[in-house]
Every structure is written in C-alpha cells, then in structure tokens.
C-alpha positions in Angstrom: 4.2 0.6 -16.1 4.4 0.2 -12.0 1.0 1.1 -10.3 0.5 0.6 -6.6 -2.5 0.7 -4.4 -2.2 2.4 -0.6 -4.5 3.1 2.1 -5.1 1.8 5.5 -7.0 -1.9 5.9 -9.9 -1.7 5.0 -10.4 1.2 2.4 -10.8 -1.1 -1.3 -7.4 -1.6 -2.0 -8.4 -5.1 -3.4 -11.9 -4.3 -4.3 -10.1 -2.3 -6.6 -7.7 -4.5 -7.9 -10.1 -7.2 -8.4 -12.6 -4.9 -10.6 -9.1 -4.3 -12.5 -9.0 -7.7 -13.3 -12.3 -7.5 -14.5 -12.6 -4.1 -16.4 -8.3 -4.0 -17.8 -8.3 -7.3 -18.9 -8.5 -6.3 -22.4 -6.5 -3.1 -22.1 -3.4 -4.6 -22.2 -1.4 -7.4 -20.8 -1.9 -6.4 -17.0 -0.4 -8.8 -14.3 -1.7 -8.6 -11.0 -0.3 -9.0 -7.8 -2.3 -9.3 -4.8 -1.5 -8.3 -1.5 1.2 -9.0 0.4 0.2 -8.9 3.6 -1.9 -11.7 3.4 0.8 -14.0 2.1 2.8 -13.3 5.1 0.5 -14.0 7.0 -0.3 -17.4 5.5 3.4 -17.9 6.4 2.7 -17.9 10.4 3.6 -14.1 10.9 1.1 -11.8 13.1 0.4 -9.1 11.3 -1.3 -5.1 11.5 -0.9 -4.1 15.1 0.4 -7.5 16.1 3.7 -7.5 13.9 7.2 -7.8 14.4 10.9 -7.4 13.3 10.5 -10.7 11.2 6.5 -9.9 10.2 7.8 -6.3 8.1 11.0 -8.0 7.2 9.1 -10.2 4.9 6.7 -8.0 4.1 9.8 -5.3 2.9 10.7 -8.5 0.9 7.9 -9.0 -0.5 7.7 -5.5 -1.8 11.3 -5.6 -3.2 10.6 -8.3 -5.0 7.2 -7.0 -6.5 8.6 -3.4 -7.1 11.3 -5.6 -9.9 8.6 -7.2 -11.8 8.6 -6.1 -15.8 5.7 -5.2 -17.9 2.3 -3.1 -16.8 1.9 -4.6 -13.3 -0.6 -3.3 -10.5 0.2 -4.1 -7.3 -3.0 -4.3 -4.3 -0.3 -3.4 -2.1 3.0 -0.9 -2.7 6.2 -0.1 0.0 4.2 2.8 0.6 2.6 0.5 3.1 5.4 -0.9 3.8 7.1 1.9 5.4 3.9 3.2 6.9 3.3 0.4 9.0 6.9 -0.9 9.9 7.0 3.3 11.0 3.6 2.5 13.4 5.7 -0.5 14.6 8.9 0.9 15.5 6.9 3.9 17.3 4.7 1.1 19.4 8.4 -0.4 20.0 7.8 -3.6 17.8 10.1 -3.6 15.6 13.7 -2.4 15.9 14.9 1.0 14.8 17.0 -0.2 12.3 14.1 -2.0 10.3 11.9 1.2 10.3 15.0 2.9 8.9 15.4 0.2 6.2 11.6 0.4 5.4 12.6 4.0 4.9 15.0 3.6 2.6 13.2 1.0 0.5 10.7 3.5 0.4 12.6 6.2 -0.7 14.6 3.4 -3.4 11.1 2.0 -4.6 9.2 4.8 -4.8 10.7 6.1 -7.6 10.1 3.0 -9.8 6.5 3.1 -9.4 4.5 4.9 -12.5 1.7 5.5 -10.1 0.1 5.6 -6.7 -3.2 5.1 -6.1 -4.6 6.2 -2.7 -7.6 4.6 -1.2 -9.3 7.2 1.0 -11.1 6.1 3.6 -14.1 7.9 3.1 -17.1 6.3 1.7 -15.7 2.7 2.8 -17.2 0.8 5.6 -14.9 -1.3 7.6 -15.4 -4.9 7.3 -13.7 -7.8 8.8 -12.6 -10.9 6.8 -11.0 -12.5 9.6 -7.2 -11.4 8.4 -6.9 -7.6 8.8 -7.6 -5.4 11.8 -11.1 -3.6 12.2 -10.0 -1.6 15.0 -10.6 2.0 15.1 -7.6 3.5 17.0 -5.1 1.1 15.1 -6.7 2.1 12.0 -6.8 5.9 12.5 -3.3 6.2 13.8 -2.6 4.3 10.4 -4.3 7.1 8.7 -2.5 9.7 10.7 0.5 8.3 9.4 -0.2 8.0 5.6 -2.1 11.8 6.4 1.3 13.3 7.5 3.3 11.2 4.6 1.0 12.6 1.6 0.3 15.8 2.4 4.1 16.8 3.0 4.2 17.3 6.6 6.7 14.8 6.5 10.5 15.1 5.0 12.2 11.7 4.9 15.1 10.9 2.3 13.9 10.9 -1.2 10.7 11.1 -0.8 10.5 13.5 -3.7 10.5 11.0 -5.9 7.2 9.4 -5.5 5.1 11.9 -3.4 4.3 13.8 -6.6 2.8 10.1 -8.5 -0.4 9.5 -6.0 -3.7 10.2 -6.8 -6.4 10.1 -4.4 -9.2 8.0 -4.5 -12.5 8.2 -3.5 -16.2 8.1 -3.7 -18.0 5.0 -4.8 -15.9 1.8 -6.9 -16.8 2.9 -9.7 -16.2 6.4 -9.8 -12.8 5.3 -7.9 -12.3 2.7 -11.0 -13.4 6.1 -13.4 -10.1 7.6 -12.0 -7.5 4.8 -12.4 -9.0 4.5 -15.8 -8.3 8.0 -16.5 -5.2 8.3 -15.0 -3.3 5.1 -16.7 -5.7 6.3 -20.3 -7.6 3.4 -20.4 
C-alpha cells in the first residue's frame, strides 16, 4: 500500500507521519519516508517561494523515486506537492514551462499508484517556523489556493481522475486527524 501526505508547509504533514511511527509500528511492516523537501534542501537548493528549475527538478525526482518503493509505505510528502508547487513556480516565472508541464505529468503518472491521499487542512494548525520552510502568509495562502482549486475539481489537468477520488481530508486535532488515517488504512 502507497499512502501520501499533502497540504501546504506548515499544516502536520510530519507531525503526522511521526505519530505513525509511533502508533503503526506494530500494524504491519510500515516504512517511512520523510519529506523531501528537506533533503533537497540539505543538498544546497532554495526552496518554497525561493525555488528554481533545478530545486523542483530534484524534488520531482525525489518523488519518482519514492512513488516505486514496494511494500506499505507512507510518504510525509507525495507529487501531489510536487506539482502544486512547481505550478506556483512556473506562474511566479521561476521555473520554466516545460518543468511545470513535466510536474504535471508525473502527477497525473504517480497519482494513480498511490493507495491513498491524505490531506492536511490547514485549519486548527498554527504556523510555526523551524528555520527550513516558509511562514509566510501570502506564499502560504496562494499554496492553498492552488491545492483548493486542485481538490475540489475546479481544475481539469490530464489524468487527474486517477487520484483525485483517493484523498481524504484531514483535520481537527492530531489525534482525531491520526483517528482518520487509522480508519481509512483499517488499522
């Protein structure tokens, strides 16, 4: 089983995956992958608002690679967010048409392979900065603008279809947000 988290910075994304860790470990033999972004950045890429062809090119990578893995994986990050934040880039004119097109076919590619997608609104989730992702407010809600047009099928883009139907919103506290995932993967 693929499971992906999505949502803007700074809405639990790896809260959540880290309670996983803590409350699936004896569900079954999980692997975990944390998020990508921060990996890339640890590679000498700017990233959020500041990124660039070369920043979502890895990043796209990085999802390719994690979207292949075998076995019940959950992933703190999915193309999902991929494509929604190569898409901010290319419309800020930071990244080149043809890698917001790419993102857009990895998307459409990728989405299909995951089992589910697990939505971290941003409700009920204060914004705090740890010194790697952005904390500000018009970034962030033009982010949101994007994943709200994505989700709620305002949006057509090339199979998209084929993973729209998979997420499940989350929100409310991390627990009754971890009461959900539970639920939905019948833990």
């Amino acid at each position: 089983m693929l499971v992906g988290f999505t949502g803007a910075q700074c809405t639990g994304k790896s809260t959540l995956l880290n309670k996983c860790k803590d409350e699936l470990l004896n569900s079954g033999p999980w692997e975990f992958v944390d998020e990508v972004t921060r990996k890339v950045a640890r590679g000498g890429h700017n990233i959020n608002a500041d990124g660039n062809n070369m920043t979502q090119l890895q990043i796209l990578k990085e999802h390719l690679d994690n979207h292949t893995l075998s076995g019940d994986v959950i992933l703190d990050r999915c193309i999902v967010d991929g494509y929604v934040y190569t898409h901010w880039l290319q419309s800020n004119n930071q990244v080149d048409k043809w890698i917001s097109t790419y993102a857009c076919n990895l998307l459409s590619f990728l989405g299909e392979k995951l089992d589910v997608i697990f939505y971290t609104c941003p409700d009920d989730i204060p914004m705090e900065d740890d010194g790697v992702r952005s904390t500000d407010n018009q970034f962030r809600d033009s982010i949101l603008d994007i994943y709200n047009n994505l989700l709620d099928a305002s949006w057509y883009l090339p199979g998209v279809d084929t993973w729209r139907h998979k997420v499940v919103r989350l929100s409310g506290t991390v627990d009754e947000r971890m009461k959900t995932i539970k639920n939905k993967l019948e833990i």
